[in-house]
N, C-alpha and C positions, 0 to 999 in steps of 0.2 A: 366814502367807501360804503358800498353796502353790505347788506347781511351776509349774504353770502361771498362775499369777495373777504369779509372776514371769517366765516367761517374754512372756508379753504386756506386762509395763512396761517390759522391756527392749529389746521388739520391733516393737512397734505404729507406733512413726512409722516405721520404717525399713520397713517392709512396706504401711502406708499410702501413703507416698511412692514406692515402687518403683508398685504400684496407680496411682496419679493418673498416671503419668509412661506409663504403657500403655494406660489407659481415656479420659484425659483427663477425667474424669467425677467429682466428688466425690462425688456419692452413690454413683454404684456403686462406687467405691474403700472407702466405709465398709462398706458392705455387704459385698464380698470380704473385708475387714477381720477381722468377725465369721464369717464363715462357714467361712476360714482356723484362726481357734483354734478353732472348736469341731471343725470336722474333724481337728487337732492333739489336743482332748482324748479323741476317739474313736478316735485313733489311733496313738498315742500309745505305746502298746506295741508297737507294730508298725516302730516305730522303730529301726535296724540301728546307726544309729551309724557309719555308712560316710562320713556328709558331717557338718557341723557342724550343728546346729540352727537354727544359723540357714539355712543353705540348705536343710535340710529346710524349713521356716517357707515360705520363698521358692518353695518347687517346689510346696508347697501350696497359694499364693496363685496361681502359674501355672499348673496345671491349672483352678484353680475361674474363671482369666479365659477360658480358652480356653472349657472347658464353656457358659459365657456367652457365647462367640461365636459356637459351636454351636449355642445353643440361639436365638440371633437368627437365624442365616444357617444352609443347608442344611450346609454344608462349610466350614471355613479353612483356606484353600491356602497354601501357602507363599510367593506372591507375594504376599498379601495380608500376612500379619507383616513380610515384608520391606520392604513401605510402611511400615509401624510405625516399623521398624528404622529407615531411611531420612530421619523425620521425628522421632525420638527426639532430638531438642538438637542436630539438625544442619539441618537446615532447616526455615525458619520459610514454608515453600508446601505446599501440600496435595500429596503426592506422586500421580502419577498410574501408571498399568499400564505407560504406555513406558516411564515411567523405569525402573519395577521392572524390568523387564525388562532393558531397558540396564545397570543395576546387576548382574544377574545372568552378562551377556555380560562385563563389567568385571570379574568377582570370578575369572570363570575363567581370569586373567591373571595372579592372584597365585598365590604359591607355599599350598599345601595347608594349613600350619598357618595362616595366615592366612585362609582360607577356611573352615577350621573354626573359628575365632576367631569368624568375622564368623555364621554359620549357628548358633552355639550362642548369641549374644545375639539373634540373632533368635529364636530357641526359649525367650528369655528367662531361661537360665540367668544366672547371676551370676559376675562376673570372679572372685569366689574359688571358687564351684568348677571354673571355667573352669580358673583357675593348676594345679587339683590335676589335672583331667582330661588338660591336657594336657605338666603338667610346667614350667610356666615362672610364676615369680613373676605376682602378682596385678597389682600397677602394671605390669609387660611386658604381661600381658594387656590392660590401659587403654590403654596407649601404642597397639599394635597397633589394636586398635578406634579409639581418638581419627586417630592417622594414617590410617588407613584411608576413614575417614568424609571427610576432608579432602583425602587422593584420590580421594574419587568424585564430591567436591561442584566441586572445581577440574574434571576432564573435562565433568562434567553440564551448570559453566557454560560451558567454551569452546566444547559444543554446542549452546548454546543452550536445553536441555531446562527448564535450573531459570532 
């Protein structure tokens, strides 16, 4: 077997499952799926070794979802992933533009590392390279995200928004 026919047994449901959890979409999560390693097999040399493979793996799957966004819609703005962000396993309502917005007024009330916490899962990085980017264990990184989400969903609801 080779390199990469192992790396795809190792990694396909966890990159399929990160996919569904951003697309909502099961075909196109397969689809991303495939198009992920073969961009991995062409590129493969081009690989630095700066992050783990598997977050290589994952940063591949997130550009080829954005490019997909792009290529539906003119532009993705950064209000728009932050709806993502927003409705990612913390709320079960279709988020709408006030909140995001609101959310956005809300975030510039926490302290920086937290705000960079919350900006780079919206950018869809992964809490382990998150840990490594900004220096703090990968579960801190969870925690930070999980609380974070759960202060914004507690204000959201005593305004009434969600």
């Amino acid at each position: 077997m080779n390199h990469i026919e192992k790396l795809y047994l190792e990694y396909k449901q966890d990159i399929y499952n990160y996919l569904l959890s951003i697309t909502h979409n099961p075909t196109l999560s397969e689809d991303l799926l495939s198009e992920t390693f073969v961009k991995a097999i062409y590129s493969i040399g081009s690989f630095k070794g700066n992050s783990s493979i598997k977050t290589w793996l994952f940063s591949i799957a997130r550009h080829l979802w954005l490019q997909n966004l792009r290529k539906d819609r003119p532009t993705v703005e950064y209000s728009d992933l932050l709806e993502l962000y927003i409705t990612d396993s913390t709320f079960d309502i279709i988020s709408t533009k006030q909140i995001a917005d609101r959310v956005c007024e809300l975030l510039k009330m926490k302290d920086v590392q937290i705000q960079k916490i919350v900006n780079m899962r919206v950018d869809g990085i992964s809490y382990c390279e998150i840990s490594e980017r900004i220096g703090i264990s990968e579960n801190s990184a969870r925690v930070i995200d999980f609380r974070t989400k759960k202060w914004l969903k507690s204000i959201l609801k005593k305004e009434e928004l969600i």
